[in-house]
N, C-alpha and C positions, 0 to 999 in steps of 0.2 A: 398353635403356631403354624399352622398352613399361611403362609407366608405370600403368594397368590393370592388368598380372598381377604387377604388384610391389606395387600396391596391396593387390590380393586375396589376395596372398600372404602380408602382413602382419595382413591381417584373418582370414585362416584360421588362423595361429596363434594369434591372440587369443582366436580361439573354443576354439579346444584348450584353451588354457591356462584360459581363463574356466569350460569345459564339460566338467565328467568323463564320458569316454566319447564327447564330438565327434569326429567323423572328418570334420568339412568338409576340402574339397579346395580348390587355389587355382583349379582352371576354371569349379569348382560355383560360387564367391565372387564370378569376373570375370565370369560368363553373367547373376548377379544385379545385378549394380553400373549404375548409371545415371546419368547427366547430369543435370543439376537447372535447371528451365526458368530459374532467377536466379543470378546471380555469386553476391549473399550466400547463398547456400544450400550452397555449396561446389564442387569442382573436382570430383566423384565423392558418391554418394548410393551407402548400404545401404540398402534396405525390407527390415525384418526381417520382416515379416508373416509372408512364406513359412517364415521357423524356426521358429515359434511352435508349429508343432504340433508337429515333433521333439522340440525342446529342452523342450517345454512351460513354457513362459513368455512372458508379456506380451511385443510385441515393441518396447513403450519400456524394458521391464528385460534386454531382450535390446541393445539400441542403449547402454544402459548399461554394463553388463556388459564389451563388446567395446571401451568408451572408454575403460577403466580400463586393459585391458590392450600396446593399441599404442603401439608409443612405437620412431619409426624419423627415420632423417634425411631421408626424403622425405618425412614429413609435416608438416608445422608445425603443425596443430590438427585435432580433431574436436569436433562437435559434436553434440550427441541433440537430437532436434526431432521430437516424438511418436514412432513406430513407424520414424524413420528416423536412420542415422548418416552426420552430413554430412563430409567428408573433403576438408580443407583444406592441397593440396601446399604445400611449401615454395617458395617461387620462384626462390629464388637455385638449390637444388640443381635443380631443372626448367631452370632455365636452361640454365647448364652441363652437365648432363646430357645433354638433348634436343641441343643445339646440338652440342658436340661428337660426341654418336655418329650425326648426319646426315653432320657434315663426315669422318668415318671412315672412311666407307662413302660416298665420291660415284656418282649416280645408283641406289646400290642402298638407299640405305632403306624399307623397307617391302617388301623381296625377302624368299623363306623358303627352307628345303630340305625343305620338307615334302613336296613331290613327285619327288626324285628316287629315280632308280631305278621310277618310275612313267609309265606311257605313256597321255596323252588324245589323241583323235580327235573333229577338230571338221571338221564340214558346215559348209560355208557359202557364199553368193554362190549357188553352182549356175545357171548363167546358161545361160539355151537358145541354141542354134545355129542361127547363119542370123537370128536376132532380136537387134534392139538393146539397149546395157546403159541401161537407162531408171530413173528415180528409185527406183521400186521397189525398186529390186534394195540399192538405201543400207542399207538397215538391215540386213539377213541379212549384206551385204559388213562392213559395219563392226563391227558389234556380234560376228562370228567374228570380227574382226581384232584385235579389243579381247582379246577373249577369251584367244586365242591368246597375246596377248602378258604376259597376266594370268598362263596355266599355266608361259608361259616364266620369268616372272621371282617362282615357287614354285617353280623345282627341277624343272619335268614335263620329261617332252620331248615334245613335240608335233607332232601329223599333222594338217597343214588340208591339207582335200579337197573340189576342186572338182565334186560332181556334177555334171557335165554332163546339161543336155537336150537327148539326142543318139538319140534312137531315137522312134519311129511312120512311120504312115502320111506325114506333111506332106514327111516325106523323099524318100520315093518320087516326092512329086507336084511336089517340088522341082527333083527333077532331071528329070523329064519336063519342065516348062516349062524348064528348062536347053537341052534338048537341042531344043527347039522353036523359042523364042524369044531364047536367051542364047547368049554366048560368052566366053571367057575372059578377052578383055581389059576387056569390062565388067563381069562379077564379080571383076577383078582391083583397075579402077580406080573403082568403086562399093562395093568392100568388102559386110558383111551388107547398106546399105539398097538393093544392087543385087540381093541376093538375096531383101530383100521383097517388092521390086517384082514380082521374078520368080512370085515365092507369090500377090502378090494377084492378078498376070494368071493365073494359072493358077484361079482361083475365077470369076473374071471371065469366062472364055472355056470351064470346065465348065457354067456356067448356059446355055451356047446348044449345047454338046456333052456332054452325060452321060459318053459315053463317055471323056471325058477320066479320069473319076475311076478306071474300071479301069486304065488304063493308067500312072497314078498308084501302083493299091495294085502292079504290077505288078512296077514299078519296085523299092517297098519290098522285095516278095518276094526280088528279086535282091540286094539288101541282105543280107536277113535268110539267104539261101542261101551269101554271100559271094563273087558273080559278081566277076569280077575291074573290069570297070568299070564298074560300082554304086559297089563300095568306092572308087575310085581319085576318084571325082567329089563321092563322100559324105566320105572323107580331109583332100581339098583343101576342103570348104564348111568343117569344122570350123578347118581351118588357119588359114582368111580371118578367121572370127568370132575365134579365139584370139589373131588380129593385133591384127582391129578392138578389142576390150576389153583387150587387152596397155597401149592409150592411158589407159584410163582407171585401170586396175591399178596402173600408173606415177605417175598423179598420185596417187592415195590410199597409195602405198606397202606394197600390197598383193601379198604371194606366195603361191604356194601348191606343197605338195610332192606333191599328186597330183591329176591331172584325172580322173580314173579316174570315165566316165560311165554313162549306161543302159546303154550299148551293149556296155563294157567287160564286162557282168553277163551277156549275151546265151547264153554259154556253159555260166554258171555256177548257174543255176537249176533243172535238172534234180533234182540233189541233194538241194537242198529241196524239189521237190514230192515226192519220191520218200519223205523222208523225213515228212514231214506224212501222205503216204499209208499207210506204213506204221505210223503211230504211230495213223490212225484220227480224223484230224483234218480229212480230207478229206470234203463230204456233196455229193453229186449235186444241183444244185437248177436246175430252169429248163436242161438241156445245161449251164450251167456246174458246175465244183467249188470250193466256197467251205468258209471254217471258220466253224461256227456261232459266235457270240458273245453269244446273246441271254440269256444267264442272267449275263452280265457287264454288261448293260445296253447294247449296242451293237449296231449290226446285223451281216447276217454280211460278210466279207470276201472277196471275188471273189479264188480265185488264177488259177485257169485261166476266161476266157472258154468259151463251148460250142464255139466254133471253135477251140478250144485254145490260142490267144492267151493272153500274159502281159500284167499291169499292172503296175502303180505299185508296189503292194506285195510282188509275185511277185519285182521287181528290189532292193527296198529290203529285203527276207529275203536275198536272195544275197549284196548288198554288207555286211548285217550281219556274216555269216556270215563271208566273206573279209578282214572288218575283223579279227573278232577272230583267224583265223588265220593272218592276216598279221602284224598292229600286236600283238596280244597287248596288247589297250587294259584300263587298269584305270577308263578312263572314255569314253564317246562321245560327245559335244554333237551335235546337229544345230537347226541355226541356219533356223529355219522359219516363216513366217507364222500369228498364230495361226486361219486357216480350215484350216491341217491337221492341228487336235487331235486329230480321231478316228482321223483315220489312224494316227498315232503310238501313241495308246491301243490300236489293234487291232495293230501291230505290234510291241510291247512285249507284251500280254496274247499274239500267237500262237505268241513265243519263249519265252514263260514255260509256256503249254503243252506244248511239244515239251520244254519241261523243263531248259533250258539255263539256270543262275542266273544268267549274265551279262548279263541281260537287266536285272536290276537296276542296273548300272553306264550304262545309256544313256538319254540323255535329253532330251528335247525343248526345245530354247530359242526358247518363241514371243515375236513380236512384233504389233506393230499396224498398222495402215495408215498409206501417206505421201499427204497431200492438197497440191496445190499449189496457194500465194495461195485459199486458201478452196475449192476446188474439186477434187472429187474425181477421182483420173484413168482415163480410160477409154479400150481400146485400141478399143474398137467403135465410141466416138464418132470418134476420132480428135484425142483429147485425152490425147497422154504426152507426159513431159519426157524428153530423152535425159538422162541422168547428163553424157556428156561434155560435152553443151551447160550444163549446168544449173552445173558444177565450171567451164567458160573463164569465164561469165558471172561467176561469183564472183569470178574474179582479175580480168577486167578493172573489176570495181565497188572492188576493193581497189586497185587501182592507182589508179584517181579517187584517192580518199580517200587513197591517201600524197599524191598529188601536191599536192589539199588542204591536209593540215596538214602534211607533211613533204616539201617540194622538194628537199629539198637530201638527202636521202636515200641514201647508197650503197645498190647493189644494188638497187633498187626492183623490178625484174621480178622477183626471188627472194623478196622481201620478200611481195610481194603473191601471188603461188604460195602460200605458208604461210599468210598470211593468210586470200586468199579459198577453198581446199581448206578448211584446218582450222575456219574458220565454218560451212561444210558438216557436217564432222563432227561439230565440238560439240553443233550445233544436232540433229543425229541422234540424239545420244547422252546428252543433258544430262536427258531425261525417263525416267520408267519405261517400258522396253520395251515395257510390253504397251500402254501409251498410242500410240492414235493421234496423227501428226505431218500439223501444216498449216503446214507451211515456206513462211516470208514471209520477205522481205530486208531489209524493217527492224528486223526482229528479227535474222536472223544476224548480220546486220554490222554490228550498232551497237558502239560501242566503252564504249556502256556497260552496266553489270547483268550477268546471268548470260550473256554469249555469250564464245564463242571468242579473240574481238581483245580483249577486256578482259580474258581471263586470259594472253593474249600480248602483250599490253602491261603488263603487270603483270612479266612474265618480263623483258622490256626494260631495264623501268623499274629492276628488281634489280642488272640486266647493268650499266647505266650508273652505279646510286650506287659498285659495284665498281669499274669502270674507273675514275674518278674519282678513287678514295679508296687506288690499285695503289702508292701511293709510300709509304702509310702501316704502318706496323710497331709495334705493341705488344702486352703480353698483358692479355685479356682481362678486366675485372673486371663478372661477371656481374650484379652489382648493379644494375649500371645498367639491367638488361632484366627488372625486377621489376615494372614498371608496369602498369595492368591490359591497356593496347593490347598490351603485348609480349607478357602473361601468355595472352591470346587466342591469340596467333600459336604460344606455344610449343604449347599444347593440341592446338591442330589438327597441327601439328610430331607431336605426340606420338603422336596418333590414326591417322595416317594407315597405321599396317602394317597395323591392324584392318579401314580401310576397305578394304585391297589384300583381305584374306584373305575377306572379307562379300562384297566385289565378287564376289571366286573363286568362292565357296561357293553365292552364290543368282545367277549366272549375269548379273547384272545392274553393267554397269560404267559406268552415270549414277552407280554411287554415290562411284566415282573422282571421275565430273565434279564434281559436285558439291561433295565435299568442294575439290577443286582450287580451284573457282571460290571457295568461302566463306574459305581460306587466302588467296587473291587480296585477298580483299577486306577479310579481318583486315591482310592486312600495309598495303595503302594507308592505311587508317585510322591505324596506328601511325606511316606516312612522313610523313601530315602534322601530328601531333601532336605530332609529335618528329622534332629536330634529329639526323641520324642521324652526321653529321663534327661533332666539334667538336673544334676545335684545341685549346683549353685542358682535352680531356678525353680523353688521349689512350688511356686504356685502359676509359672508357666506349665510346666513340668507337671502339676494337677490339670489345666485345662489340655493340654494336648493325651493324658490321659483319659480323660473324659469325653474325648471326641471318637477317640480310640474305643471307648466301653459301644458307645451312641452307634460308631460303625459295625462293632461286632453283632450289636444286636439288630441290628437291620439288616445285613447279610442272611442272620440266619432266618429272621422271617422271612426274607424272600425268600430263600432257599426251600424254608417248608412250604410255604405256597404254593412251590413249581414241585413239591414233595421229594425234595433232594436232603437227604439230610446233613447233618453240620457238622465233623470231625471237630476234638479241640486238641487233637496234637496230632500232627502229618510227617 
């Protein structure tokens, strides 16, 4: 019941039939069709303009033409209105339709099999070691999680991959202040910020000792050589931080199937200098070897330092490389702030030189910065929000506000978990990605307009007219759900596999939100304009239930999509 390709599919044969020699397709027809900014302008718009020069004719005698010849049960009328064919669905068959093929299919509508038998690999979170999981880190966390859940419910099957930042110098200089000034039961019971602590005395106490810092890169060496207790001390810091942000992973309902970090790479990069070297992509410059790029408009790329040191991109060529002959990925997302365009540019432009076309399947999912209450955050100033602090804070502001308007509340500490997490998320996810975020809390948690508890209350509010209405039994007569409030709700009803596979395709899953939120807010409008039980209607009274079941359950799939979850009493 995708209601678009069965539109266009009906308008493509009308072309045929109308056009000796047309070979329009129904994708060519549905990639054209458009929404029309007015109800009275129809449920669906052709602009013929674009046929005009094919067909060679006017495109009001082309909008003509195409009126003459459709004639199906899903549409009740078209009209020509200059250069365009307005396409007015039938309601009664939209209703029925829509509603029953949601209720067919519980929580998978809007699911495809377009991606099975195909493998994506998504980056994302990459959270460093020994450092706090702090606000920043929300949007690359959530928007791979979104994602992830997007490929899963197309048919992919999917690898989210924790890059860890688990490899430099800081490591080295970490465990020399370890073995200085720390011991185990305090990096045990202070978790990472007992290991910050540890980092910033160690900076604190190289300013009045220089030599601290050798003794520091010292350390790394024994790392990087794999001294038995280097590793065994560097092991355990990873283990602590994997603890410490396992809390926060937990509240957001976040997993992931590999940690596989810097450090995992440390082995596996030879191969590609070797292979860069011999392909002639390596140029001497300054003691380091980098690959030129400046005829690509970029500058060059450092692989090897002149101390023969690896970077960033030295590690993220090896991971590429083990990706594809591991995962055998027919796509790779990495979920990345967007200050590292260039980087991605030059590491996509240096796989595309070595000549590997699967460099076309990988791709950069940037985002924007998170500002907190107006203010930007800075770890130099000594102004960041921890994530954890930022996620308890929400639920205990959502526990106010049940207690507020809802005392009598079961479950209220669970209640308010979904609550105040999923306002977080919404609020992260509800904008276009590449839009910077200045997360206030009157904004998340208002329960009204476009946030998170207003489309979880909305979810509730569906749960409750059902419970309610659980003794009631008749069949449907779709009639009744012809009205223009209803006629909204089915549309969106209707739309929503398009926005799953748009969401998919441009990397961007605000557009979930969104639609979620505008469904939300189609359906409230239709709860108070109409009487949705009426005893002496008792099979209107079925269909406006059923539209009711149709909406609850598409709320909440968005909502897991965008990985908010779905209260059923608020």
């Amino acid at each position: 019941m995708d209601m678009k390709k069965i539109i266009a599919r009906h308008i493509a044969e009308a072309a045929k039939s109308s056009f000796e020699g047309c070979a329009m397709q129904t994708q060519d027809v549905a990639a054209m069709l458009e929404i029309p900014p007015e109800k009275k302008l129809g449920d669906y718009a052709l602009p013929c303009f674009k046929l005009s020069k094919t067909l060679r004719k006017a495109p009001p005698a082309i909008a003509s033409a195409l009126a003459e010849h459709i004639a199906c049960e899903e549409i009740e009328r078209v009209q020509v209105v200059g250069g365009y064919l307005n396409v007015f669905l039938n309601r009664g068959q939209l209703a029925k339709g829509i509603v029953e093929a949601v209720l067919s299919q519980p929580g998978r509508w809007g699911s495809s099999s377009e991606g099975v038998g195909k493998t994506v690999c998504l980056d994302y979170s990459s959270i460093n070691i020994a450092k706090r999981f702090h606000i920043g880190h929300l949007s690359t966390t959530m928007i791979g999680h979104s994602l992830r859940r997007i490929y899963d419910f197309c048919g992919y099957k999917t690898v989210s991959i924790n890059h860890l930042g688990d490899w430099g110098t800081q490591f080295g200089k970490m465990i020399c202040a370890y073995k200085k000034w720390g011991n185990r039961e305090q990096v045990e019971a202070g978790g990472v910020q007992a290991m910050v602590d540890l980092y910033v005395r160690f900076h604190q106490e190289a300013e009045k000792d220089p030599a601290l810092e050798d003794e520091g890169r010292a350390w790394f060496k024994r790392i990087e050589d794999g001294d038995e207790e280097a590793m065994s001390i560097f092991t355990w810091f990873k283990e602590v931080t994997l603890k410490d942000t396992q809390r926060v992973y937990d509240m957001l309902g976040v997993t992931f199937d590999s940690y596989a970090g810097e450090s995992f790479y440390n082995d596996k990069m030879e191969p590609v200098v070797r292979e860069l070297r011999e392909k002639g992509l390596l140029t001497k410059s300054q003691g380091a070897e980098v690959v030129m790029l400046d005829e690509y408009g970029m500058p060059p790329a450092i692989v090897l330092r002149s101390d023969g040191a690896t970077l960033y991109i030295t590690r993220d060529l090896a991971a590429a490389f083990y990706r594809h002959h591991t995962y055998h990925f027919d796509k790779c997302l990495y979920v990345v702030a967007y200050q590292q365009n260039l980087h991605f540019k030059q590491l996509f432009k240096i796989l595309e030189l070595m000549g590997h076309e699967w460099y076309q399947n990988m791709e950069h999912v940037s985002f924007g910065m998170v500002s907190y209450e107006g203010r930007a955050l800075s770890t130099r100033e000594g102004y960041v929000v921890y994530l954890e602090d930022l996620l308890n804070r929400a639920v205990e502001k959502a526990r106010e506000i049940i207690e507020e308007k809802s005392p009598n509340l079961p479950n209220k500490d669970e209640v308010a978990r979904q609550v105040g997490v999923g306002a977080v998320v919404y609020f992260d996810l509800h904008n276009d990605r590449n839009k910077d975020i200045d997360f206030r809390w009157e904004r998340a948690l208002n329960f009204d307009g476009e946030t998170g508890p207003y489309v979880q209350y909305t979810h509730a509010r569906c749960c409750s007219v059902l419970r309610k209405a659980a003794h009631l039994s008749a069949k449907p007569d779709y009639s009744a759900v012809t009205d223009d409030e209803a006629s909204d709700v089915l549309m969106l009803l209707s739309r929503f596999p398009e926005t799953v596979s748009k969401a998919m395709e441009q990397s961007e899953p605000s557009l979930i939100t969104r639609h979620t939120t505008q469904l939300a807010q189609a359906y409230n409008k239709y709860y108070f304009e109409h009487r949705i039980v009426e005893e002496s209607d008792p099979a209107g009274t079925a269909a406006r239930l059923a539209l009711t079941s149709a909406v609850r359950d598409v709320i909440r799939t968005g909502l897991y999509l965008i990985g908010v979850e779905a209260p059923e009493r608020m």
